[in-house]
C-alpha positions as CSV (number, residue, x, y, z in Angstrom):
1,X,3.9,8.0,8.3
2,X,4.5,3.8,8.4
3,X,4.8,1.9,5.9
4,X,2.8,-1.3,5.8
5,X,3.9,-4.8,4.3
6,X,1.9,-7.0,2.5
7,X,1.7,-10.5,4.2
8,X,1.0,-12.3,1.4
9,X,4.2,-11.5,-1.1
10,X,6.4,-8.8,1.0
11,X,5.8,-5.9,-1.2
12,X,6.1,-2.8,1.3
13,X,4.3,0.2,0.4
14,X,6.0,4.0,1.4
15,X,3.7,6.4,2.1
16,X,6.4,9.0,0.7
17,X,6.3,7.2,-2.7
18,X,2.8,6.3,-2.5
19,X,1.8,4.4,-5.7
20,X,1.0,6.1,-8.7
21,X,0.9,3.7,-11.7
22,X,-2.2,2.9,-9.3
23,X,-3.8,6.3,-8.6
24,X,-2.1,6.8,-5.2
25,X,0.0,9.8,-4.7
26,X,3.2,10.3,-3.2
27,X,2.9,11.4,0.5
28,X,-0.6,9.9,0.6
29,X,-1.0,8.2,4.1
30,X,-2.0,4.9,4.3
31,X,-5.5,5.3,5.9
32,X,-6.2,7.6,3.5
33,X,-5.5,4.5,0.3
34,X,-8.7,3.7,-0.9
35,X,-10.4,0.5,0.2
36,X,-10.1,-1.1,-3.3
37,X,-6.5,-0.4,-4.0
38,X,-4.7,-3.8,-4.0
39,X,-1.0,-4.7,-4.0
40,X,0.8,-3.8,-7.4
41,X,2.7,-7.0,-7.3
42,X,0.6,-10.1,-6.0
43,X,-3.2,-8.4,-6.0
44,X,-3.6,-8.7,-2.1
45,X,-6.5,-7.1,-0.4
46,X,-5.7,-3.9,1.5
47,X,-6.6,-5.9,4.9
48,X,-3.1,-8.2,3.8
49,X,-0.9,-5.5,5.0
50,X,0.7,-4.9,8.4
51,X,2.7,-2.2,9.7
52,X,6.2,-2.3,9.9
């Protein structure tokens, strides 16, 4: 699984962590984050990400 970076403050999310303070569960592949989750740290839309 990639990990995608968010373009507008870095933050990089890890599908193997997944987030869960915000209802996303480890191992949880990122086309399968809901449309509405947004970045933990600057509130970014999910389309502000990139693969890396």
């Amino acid at each position: 699984m990639k990990k995608q970076r968010c373009l507008v403050c870095g933050y990089v999310y890890d599908p193997e962590a997944g987030d869960p303070a915000n209802g996303v569960k480890p191992g949880t592949a990122w086309k399968n984050v809901p449309e509405d989750w947004i970045c933990p740290v600057c509130g970014a839309d999910k389309e502000e990400f990139e693969e890396v």
